[in-house]
N, C-alpha and C positions, 0 to 999 in steps of 0.2 A: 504493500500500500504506500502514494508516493508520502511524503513528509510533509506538512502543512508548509505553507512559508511563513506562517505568524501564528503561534499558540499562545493562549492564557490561560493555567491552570490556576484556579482561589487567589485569583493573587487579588490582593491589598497593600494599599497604599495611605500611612497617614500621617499628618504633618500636625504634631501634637495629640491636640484631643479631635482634629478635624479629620472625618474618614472622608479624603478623596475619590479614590476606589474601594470598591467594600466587594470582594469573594468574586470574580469577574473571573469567567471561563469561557473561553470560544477560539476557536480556528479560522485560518484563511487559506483556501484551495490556491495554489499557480493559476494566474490568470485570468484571474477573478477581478471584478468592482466592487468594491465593495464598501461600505456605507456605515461611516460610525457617529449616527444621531444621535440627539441630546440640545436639551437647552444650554445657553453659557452655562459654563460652572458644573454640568455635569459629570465632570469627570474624564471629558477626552483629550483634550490636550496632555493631563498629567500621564494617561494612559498613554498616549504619542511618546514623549517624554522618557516613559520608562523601557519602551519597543526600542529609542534611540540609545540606549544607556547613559541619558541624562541625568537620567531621576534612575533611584534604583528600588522594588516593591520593597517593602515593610515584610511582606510575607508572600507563598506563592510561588508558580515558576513560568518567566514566558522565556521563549524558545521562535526562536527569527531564524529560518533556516533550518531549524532543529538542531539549532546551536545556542548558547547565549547571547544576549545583545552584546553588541559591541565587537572587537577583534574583527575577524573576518566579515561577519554579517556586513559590518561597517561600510564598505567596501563596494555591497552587492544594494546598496540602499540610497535612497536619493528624494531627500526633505525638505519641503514646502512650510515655514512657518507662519504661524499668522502674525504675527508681528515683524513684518518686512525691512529686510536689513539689506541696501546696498552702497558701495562707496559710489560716492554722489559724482565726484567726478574723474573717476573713470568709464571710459566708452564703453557698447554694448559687448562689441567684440570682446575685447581684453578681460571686462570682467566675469563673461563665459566663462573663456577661456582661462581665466586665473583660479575659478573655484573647481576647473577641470583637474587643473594644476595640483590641487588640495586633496583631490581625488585621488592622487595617485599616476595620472595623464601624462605623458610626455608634452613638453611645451606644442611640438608639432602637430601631435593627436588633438591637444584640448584646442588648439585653436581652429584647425578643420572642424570639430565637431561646432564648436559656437560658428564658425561661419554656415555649416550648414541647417543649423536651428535658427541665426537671423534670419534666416533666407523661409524657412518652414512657419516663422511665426510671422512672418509680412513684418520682420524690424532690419532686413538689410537695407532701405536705407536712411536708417537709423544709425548702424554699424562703428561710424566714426564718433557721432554724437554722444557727451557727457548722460549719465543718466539721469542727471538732473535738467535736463531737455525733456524729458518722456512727461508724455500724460501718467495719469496713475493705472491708467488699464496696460499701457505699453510695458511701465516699468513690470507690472506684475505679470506680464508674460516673459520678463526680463528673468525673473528670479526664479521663476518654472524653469526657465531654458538652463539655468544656473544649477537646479537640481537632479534634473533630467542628463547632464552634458555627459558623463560617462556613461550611459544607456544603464541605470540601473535594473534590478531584475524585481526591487520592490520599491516603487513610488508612493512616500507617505507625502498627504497632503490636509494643514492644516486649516479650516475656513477657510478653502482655495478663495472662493465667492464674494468672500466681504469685499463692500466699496463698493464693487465692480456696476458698471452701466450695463444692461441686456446685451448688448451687440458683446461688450469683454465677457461675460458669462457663456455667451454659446460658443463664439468661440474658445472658452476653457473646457464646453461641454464635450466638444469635438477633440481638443484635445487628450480628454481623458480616454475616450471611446479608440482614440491611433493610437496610444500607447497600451491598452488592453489588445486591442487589435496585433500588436507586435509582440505582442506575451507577455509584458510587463505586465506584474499583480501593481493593482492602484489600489489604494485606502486613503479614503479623503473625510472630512469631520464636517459636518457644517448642523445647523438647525431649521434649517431650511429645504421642507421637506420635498418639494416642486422637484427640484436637484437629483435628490436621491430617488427618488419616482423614475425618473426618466433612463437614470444611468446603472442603478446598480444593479448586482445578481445576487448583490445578499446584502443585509441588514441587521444591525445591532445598533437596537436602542436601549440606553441608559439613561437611569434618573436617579438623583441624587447618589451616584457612584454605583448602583447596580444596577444587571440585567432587567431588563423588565421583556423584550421581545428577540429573536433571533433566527433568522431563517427569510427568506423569500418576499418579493412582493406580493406572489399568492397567498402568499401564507399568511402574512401583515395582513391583508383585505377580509380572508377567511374571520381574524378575530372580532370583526363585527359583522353584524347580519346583514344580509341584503336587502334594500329598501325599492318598493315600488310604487310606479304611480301609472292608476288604473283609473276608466272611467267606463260604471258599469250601472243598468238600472238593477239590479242587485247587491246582497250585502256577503262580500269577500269574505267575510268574518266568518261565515257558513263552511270555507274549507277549510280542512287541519292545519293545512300545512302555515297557516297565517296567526302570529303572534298576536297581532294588533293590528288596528287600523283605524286611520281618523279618516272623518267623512268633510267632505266642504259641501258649499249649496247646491241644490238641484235646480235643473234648469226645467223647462216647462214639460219636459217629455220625461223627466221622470229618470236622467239620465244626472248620475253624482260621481265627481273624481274623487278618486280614495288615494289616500297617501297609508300604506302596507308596508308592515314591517317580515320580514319570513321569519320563523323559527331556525336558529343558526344549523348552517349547512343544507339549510334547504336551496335551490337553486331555484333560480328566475322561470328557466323552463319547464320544470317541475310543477310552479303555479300553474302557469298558460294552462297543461297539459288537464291539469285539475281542474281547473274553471271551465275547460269544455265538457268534462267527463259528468258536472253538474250542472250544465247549462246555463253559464254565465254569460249574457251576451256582454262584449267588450268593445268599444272603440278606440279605448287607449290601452298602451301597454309597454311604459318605460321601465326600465335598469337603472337603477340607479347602485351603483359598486362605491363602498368605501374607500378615500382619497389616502392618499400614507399621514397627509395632516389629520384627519379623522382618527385613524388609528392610533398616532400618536397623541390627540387630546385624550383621548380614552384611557390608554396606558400611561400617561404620564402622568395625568388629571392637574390637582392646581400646578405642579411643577409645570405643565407644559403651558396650562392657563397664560401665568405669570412670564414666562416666555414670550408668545404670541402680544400682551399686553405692552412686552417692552420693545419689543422689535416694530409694534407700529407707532409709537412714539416718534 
């Protein structure tokens, strides 16, 4: 069986009487996206942190490679932090090329490789220009190319997102998807759950330093039920397979749209199928699938509240 590229067994992390992380266990397949939600402060970054051998657990074992952080792992990894750090003026090129340098690169390699990622990210030409020239979407593609330059085989990325205008978002989303595409495993952190909706194949959310969800976009949407909206001169509530349902007004034929909740794991088709078999007649008949925002208000509850509250501020 191959080797995870990122394990976390129980581990914990705490800084004082404060528990960081609290008993956190999960894997990461090769080639995978993968998705480590949470509101600020839940716990990812320090989680980041301890995968880099920055921070080290309190307790627990993670295993990067199926080795320990740090040493070799070091090497094979290439990190995005959210708190953005470049020398202001040095040029794009150069300062590629010099964290290639850092990397381990021959001056000659790391500088092919940053001319070939200006060129990949639309910043050749940019190339000669200080990076305190860059908008803030340029430079942060700047600091991607920065982490990326040795071709690592595991790309962390911390609140790649923050700041960013829509146009710098998608294309960060594109770039996640070509370096998946190329077999680099990505892990990227953000709260923002649109993101991870779009891009990942696996999910792990946390709230206040623990698990709370792990596994799939199916499987996040599975944890709440499926909601419909039906409009019938009959009442829904007559078949099993229906939890609840609220009624709105009837119009003059006798005809009411219903907002239907299913009993979990019952499927949308499964109704239909039912409402024929008792003769419901229907004119309407939407799906409505829980959003990964949804899921995560549910599972997070006020922690995720409190989140959503601060972020539209």
């Amino acid at each position: 069986m191959p080797v995870p590229v990122l394990e976390f067994q129980n581990v914990v992390k705490r800084f004082g009487d404060f528990t960081a992380v609290d008993d956190l266990s999960f894997h990461v397949e090769r080639g995978r996206v993968f998705g480590f939600l949470g509101r600020n402060g839940a716990g990812k970054t320090t989680s980041m942190r301890m995968v880099l051998d920055i921070l080290r657990p309190t307790s627990g074992d993670i295993r990067v490679f199926g080795e320990a952080p740090g040493g070799p792992a070091r090497g094979r990894t290439g990190f995005l932090p959210e708190e953005r750090g470049l020398y202001r003026r040095m040029n794009v090129v150069e300062i590629i090329a010099y964290f290639g340098e850092l990397k381990g690169m021959s001056r000659g390699d790391a500088t092919a490789s940053a001319q070939r990622l200006a060129a990949e990210f639309d910043l050749a030409q940019w190339g000669a220009k200080p990076v305190d020239a860059l908008s803030k979407g340029m430079a942060q593609k700047v600091q991607l190319a920065c982490a990326i330059v040795n071709a690592p085989e595991l790309v962390i990325l911390d609140e790649p997102f923050s700041g960013l205008d829509p146009i710098s978002q998608g294309s960060l989303e594109t770039t996640i998807l070509d370096l998946a595409a190329k077999g680099a495993t990505v892990i990227f952190s953000t709260h923002v759950m649109q993101h991870a909706e779009r891009l990942c194949d696996e999910l792990l959310l946390i709230s206040k330093g623990r698990k709370v969800f792990d596994g799939d976009l199916a499987q996040a949407r599975a944890v709440l039920p499926v909601k419909i909206t039906l409009t019938s001169q009959q009442d829904p509530r007559s078949v099993d397979l229906v939890e609840s349902a609220t009624a709105g007004p009837a119009d003059a034929d006798g005809w009411t749209q219903w907002e239907v909740v299913l009993k979990k794991g019952t499927l949308a088709a499964s109704l239909l199928e039912a409402c024929f078999e008792r003769g419901l007649r229907l004119h309407r008949f939407d799906e409505h699938k829980p959003s990964l925002h949804e899921v995560f208000l549910h599972l997070a509850g006020d922690d995720a509240a409190e989140t959503e509250t601060r972020s539209a501020a």
